[in-house]
Each structure stands twice: as structure tokens, then as C-alpha cells.
N, C-alpha and C positions, 0 to 999 in steps of 0.2 A: 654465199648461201644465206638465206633470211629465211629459213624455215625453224631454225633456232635450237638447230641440234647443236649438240658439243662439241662437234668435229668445224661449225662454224664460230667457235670464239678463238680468235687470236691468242695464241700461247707464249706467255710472255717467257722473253731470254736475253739475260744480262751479256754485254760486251764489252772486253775492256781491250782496247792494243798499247803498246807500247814500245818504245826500244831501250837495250841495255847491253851496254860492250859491242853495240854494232849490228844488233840483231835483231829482229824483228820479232816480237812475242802477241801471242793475243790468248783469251782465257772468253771461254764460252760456259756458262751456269743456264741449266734447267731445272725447271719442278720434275722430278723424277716420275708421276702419275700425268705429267699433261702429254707425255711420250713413250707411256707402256714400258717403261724401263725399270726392271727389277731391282731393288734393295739390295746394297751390299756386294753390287757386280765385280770380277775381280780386275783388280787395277790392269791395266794394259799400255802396253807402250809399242808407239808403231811406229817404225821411219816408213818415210815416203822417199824414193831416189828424185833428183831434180829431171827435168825434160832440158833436152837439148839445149832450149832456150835462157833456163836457170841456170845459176852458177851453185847454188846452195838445194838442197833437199827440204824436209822437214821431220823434226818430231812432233807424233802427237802423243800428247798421254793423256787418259779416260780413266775417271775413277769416280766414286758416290762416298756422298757423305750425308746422313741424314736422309731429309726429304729432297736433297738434289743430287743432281749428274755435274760432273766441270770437265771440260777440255781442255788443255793447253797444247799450245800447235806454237812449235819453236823453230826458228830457219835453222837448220844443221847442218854445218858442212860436210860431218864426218857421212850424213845419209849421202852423198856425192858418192862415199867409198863403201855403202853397201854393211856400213856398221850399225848393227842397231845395239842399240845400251839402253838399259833400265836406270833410272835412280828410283831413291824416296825408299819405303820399307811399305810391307804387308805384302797379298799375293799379288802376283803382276806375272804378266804374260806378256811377253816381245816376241815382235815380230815382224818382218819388213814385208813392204809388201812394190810392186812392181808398177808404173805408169807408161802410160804409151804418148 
């Protein structure tokens, strides 16, 4: 779009991946205003079960600090068995949720 709304500037978002002990990590950071995302949302932790295809599931966990949002999205095996686990402290809400 070249009409020069604000829905046409590129919203910039940090990525980092890495591996540690075998696993596969990556950590996603947003400006919390460039995605209508509220201040202060409560922390959350979400297994994903793996697809047929995967051997491993994932955790993601969502929380704000500041003027941003961060994701962490970790290969889980225990998400394989349908475990969802919180770490870290403040409020947090877990939750698994289903893949087809």
C-alpha cells in the first residue's frame, strides 16, 4: 500500500533462534502499540502437541514487559504427553491446546 497509512509501515520484530541441550529455542520481541497489544497482559504458557509427523511438541510462553510483547517457543517433548507446565513467577495462565 503507498497511500501512507500506518497499516502500510513495516512493523519491525526482533528474532533470535538457537539450540541448548538439543533443543531447538527461538524468542520473538514486539513494540507492544505496533500490534494493539495491551500493557501488562498476563503471562501465558501454551503447549502445542507435535503432528504425527514431529517427534517433539512445543512450548510457547507470551508475556510483556515494558513497551514490548516476547515469545518463547521451545521444542517440548513432554507437550508429546499432553503436559502443559508454567515456569518463571507473576500471573500466568496455561494451557494446551490441540493441532490437527
Amino acid at each position: 500500500m503507498a497511500d501512507g497509512s500506518a497499516s502500510s509501515v513495516p512493523k519491525p520484530i526482533i528474532y533470535t533462534r538457537w539450540q541448548h541441550r538439543g533443543r531447538d529455542h527461538s524468542l520473538y520481541q514486539v513494540r507492544l502499540g505496533d500490534f494493539d497489544l495491551p500493557r501488562g497482559f498476563t503471562t501465558q504458557v501454551v503447549t502445542v502437541p507435535p503432528t504425527q509427523a514431529e517427534t517433539s511438541g512445543y512450548r510457547v510462553t507470551l508475556w510483556a514487559e515494558g513497551d514490548c510483547a516476547f515469545a518463547s517457543v521451545c521444542e517440548d517433548k513432554q507437550a508429546a504427553e499432553g503436559s502443559g507446565r508454567s515456569e518463571g513467577s507473576g500471573r500466568k495462565e496455561t494451557r494446551s491446546i490441540s493441532r490437527k
